[in-house]
Steps between C-alpha positions, in 0.01 A plus 500: 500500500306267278723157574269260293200689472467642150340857642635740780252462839424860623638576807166555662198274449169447702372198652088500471438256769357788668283568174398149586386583810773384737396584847242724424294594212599748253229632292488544140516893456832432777627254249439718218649782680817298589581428184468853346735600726734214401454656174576823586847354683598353193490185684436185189555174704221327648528145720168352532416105570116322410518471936473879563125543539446151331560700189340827609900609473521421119161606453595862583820534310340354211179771482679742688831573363472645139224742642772628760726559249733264509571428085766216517504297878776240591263278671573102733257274584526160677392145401464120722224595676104556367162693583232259579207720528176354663184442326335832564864651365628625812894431604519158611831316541864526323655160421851436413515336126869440403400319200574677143125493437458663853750719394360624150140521639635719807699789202184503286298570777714774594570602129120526511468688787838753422331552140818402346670232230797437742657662802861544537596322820320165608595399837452150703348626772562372892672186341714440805351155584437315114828458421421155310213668303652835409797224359263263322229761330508818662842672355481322199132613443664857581762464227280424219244773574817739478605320133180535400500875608183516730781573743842730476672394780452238807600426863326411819385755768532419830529596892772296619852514315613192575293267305483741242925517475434139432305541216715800366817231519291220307285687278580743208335757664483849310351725848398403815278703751577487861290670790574594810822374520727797435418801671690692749305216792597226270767356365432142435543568084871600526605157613480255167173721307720808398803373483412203238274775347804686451694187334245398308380810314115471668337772547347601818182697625461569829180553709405534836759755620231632741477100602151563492456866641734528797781709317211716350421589862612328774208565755354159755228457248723492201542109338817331414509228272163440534413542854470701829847668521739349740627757817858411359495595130259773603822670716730430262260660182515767745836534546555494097228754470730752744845434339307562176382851659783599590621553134171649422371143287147330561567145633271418188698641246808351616274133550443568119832568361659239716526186303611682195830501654608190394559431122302217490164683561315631176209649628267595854186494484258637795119398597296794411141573626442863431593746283696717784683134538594525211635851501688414811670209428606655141668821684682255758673290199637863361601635816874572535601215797896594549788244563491604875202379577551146343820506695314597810221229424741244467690554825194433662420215323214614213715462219800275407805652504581368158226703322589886681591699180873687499485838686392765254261313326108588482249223438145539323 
C-alpha cells in the first residue's frame, strides 16, 4: 500500500542503530559486511536517525552503501534533536531543537553525513512530550522541507502509540514509524495507532518486533524493550517460540511477518548487526507461516483474532 506516500515501502527494511553501535560496538568491516548482504537480499530501505552512534549510523550508510552494492536505497532519517560534539570532537550531548532552524541544521547535517541531496522519509523523532513545539515550528518546518523537496515524505517516529495517534489525528501525516509496540508481546498500536492509520491513509513502519531482542531469542540474558528481560514475558516468548515449533516456523520469522497482517502496515524493518543477521532475518520474512499457526497464536493471546488470515491462505 502506498496511502499518501508517493513510493511503495519495501516490505523489509533495516534499522542501523546497531551500525551505530547500540549496545555494543560494531566494527566497520561488520558494517560493511552487513550491508553487502543487505545487498545481496535485495533489501533497499534503510531507517537511520543523527542519534545512532551520534551520527556514526549515517556515517556508514553514507560511505558504505554504494560500495555494497546497493545502486538506488530508500533511506529515513530523523530531525528535533542535534550532535553537540566536545571540543576535542568526541560525542558529547544530543539536545532537542524543535525550532525550524533546529530542524534544517539537524537534515543537512544528516544530508551531509548520508552523502545525499534529500532522503525520502524525515521523521520527528521521540516527539511524544513537545506537543506545543512540534505545533508551532516543528511540523510546519517539516512541511516546507518536503515542498521544497529536500524531503519526499514526513511523519514522526516514535515508541509509544498513544501520543503519536495524537499527532496522526491532528497532523497531515504521510507515514509514521512505531517501535515496539506491535509485535506478537505487544499490542498497544492496535488500539487508536492502526486503526486511524487505516482511516487516514498513513502509512506505517514497524520496528521492534523482537522488542529489543527477546523474540530473537528468548534466553534470561536476552533484553526487552530496552532492559533485563522480565521472568513473565520471558515464559510467555517461550511459550510463542513452542507453538511456533510446532508448525515447523522460527519464533523470529513469525516476530517478522507479524505486523504485516494488518493493512495498515507498509513495511518491517529489523536491527541488523552482522551480515548472518542479515541473512536470517531476510529468510524469516519469506518463510511460508500458515493460517494455523496465526489461529493457534491468537488463541493464546500473541495475535489478535482480527488479523488470523482465512484458512487456506499462505503469508510471506
Amino acid at each position: 500500500m502506498t496511502g499518501r506516500l508517493s513510493f511503495e515501502l519495501p516490505r523489509l527494511g533495516i534499522g542501523t542503530a546497531p551500525l551505530g553501535g547500540l549496545f555494543e560496538e560494531v566494527t566497520e568491516a561488520d558494517a560493511a559486511a552487513t550491508l553487502k548482504a543487505a545487498a545481496r537480499e535485495g533489501i533497499t530501505y534503510f531507517d537511520t536517525a543523527p542519534r545512532y552512534g551520534h551520527g556514526q549510523a549515517e556515517d556508514r550508510l553514507g560511505r558504505l552503501l554504494a560500495p555494497a552494492g546497493v545502486t538506488a536505497p530508500l533511506i529515513s532519517t530523523k530531525t528535533g534533536w542535534l550532535l553537540r560534539p566536545r571540543p576535542d570532537g568526541t560525542p558529547g550531548e544530543v539536545v532537542p531543537d524543535w525550532t525550524e532552524a533546529g530542524i534544517r541544521r539537524s537534515l543537512e547535517s544528516s544530508l551531509d553525513r548520508l552523502g545525499r541531496s534529500s532522503v525520502d522519509i524525515l521523521y520527528l523523532h521521540d516527539a511524544d512530550d513537545f506537543p506545543d513545539e512540534v505545533r508551532r515550528t516543528a511540523y510546519p518546518a517539516l512541511r516546507r522541507l518536503r515542498d521544497e523537496g529536500l524531503v519526499r515524505a514526513i511523519g514522526f517516529g516514535m515508541n509509544h502509540s498513544a501520543p503519536l495517534a495524537a499527532y496522526v489525528a491532528e497532523f497531515d501525516v504521510d507515514v509514521v514509524l512505531i517501535a515496539g509496540r506491535f509485535s506478537l508481546l505487544d499490542h498497544d498500536a492496535l488500539g487508536a495507532l492502526l486503526p486511524l492509520c487505516a482511516r487516514t491513509g498513513t502509512s506505517v513502519v514497524v520496528g521492534g518486533v523482537f522488542n529489543t531482542g527477546l523474540l530473537a531469542g528468548p534466553s534470561p540474558g536476552a533484553m526487552f524493550n530496552y532492559r533485563p528481560v522480565p521472568e513473565r514475558e520471558l515464559l510467555r516468548a517461550r511459550r510463542c517460540r513452542r507453538l511456533c515449533a510446532e508448525f515447523d516456523v522460527p519464533l523470529s520469522a513469525a516476530a517478522i511477518q507479524f505486523p504485516s497482517l494488518h493493512p495498515a502496515v507498509g513495511s518491517v524493518i529489523v536491527g541488523c548487526r552482522s551480515a548472518a543477521e542479515v541473512t536470517a532475518n531476510a529468510a524469516g520474512a519469506r518463510c511460508a507461516v500458515p493460517p494455523e499457526l496465526w489461529q493457534r497464536l491468537a488463541e493464546e493471546g500473541f495475535v489478535p483474532q482480527e488479523l488470523v488470515p482465512a484458512p487456506g491462505l499462505a503469508e510471506h
